[in-house]
N, C-alpha and C positions, 0 to 999 in steps of 0.2 A: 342059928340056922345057917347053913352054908350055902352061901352062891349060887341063884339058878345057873344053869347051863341051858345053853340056847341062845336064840335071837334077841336084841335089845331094841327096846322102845325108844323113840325118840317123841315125845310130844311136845305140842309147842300149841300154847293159848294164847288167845291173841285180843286182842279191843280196837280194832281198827279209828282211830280219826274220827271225829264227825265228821266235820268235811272231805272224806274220802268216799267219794261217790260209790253207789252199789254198782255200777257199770267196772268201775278200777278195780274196787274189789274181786268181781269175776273173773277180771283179767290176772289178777294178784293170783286167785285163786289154782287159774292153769298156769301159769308159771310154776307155781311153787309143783304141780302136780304133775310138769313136766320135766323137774329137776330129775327124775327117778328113771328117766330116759338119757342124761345127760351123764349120772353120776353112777358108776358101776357098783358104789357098796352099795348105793340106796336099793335096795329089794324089794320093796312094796310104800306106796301113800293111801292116807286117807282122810277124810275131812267131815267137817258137819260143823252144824250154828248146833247152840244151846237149847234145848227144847226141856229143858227142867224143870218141873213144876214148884221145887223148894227151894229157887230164890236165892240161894248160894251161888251163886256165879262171881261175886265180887269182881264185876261190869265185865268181865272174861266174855267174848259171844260169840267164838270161832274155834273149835280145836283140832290141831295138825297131826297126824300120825303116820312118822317114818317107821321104818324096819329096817334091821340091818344084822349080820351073821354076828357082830362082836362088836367091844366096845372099842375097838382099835380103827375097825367100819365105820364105827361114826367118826372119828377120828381123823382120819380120812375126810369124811363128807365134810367136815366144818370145815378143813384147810382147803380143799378144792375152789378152787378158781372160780369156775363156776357159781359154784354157792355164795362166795364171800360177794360176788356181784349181784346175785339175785337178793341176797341177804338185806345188803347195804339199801338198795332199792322199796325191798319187803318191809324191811324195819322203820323207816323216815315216814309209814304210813302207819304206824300202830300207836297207839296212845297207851296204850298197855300189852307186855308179852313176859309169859310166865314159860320156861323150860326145864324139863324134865326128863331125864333118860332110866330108861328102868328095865330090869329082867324077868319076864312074867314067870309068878312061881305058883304053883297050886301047892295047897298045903292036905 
């Protein structure tokens, strides 16, 4: 199968700390939702907790969803300044993060 064309995924799960307060979290949360006003590939965010009923989470309870025109856009957004600061900050509070970038294909 060959390569969608299109927009690429950026997702990013996450397990915050136990002792990462649900107040920091909120704050974590607009930060990271404000990156997409900061950084010009980022094209769209979105977020949400786990609400699974099948228990497959392997302790994952938050997942991140960038957008961006290509994979050279994400490219960009990892090396950005910006990001690498928010990053540095974002990440010292996760006890687990799983990333994944991908090309939505319909078959």
């Amino acid at each position: 199968m060959e390569e969608a064309k299109g927009p690429v995924k950026h997702l990013l799960l996450a397990k915050f700390k136990d002792d990462v307060s649900p107040e920091k979290i909120d704050e974590l949360i607009k930060g990271y939702a404000n990156l997409v006003n900061l950084i010009e590939p980022m094209k769209a965010f979105h977020w949400g907790k786990d609400v699974s009923i099948e228990n497959l989470h392997q302790g994952f309870t938050h997942v991140f969803e960038s957008t961006f025109d290509s994979k050279e856009a994400v490219a960009e957004y990892v090396a950005h300044p910006v990001h690498v600061e928010f990053a540095n900050m974002f990440l010292g509070s996760l006890d687990k993060v799983l990333v994944i970038d991908y090309k939505p294909t319909s078959v």
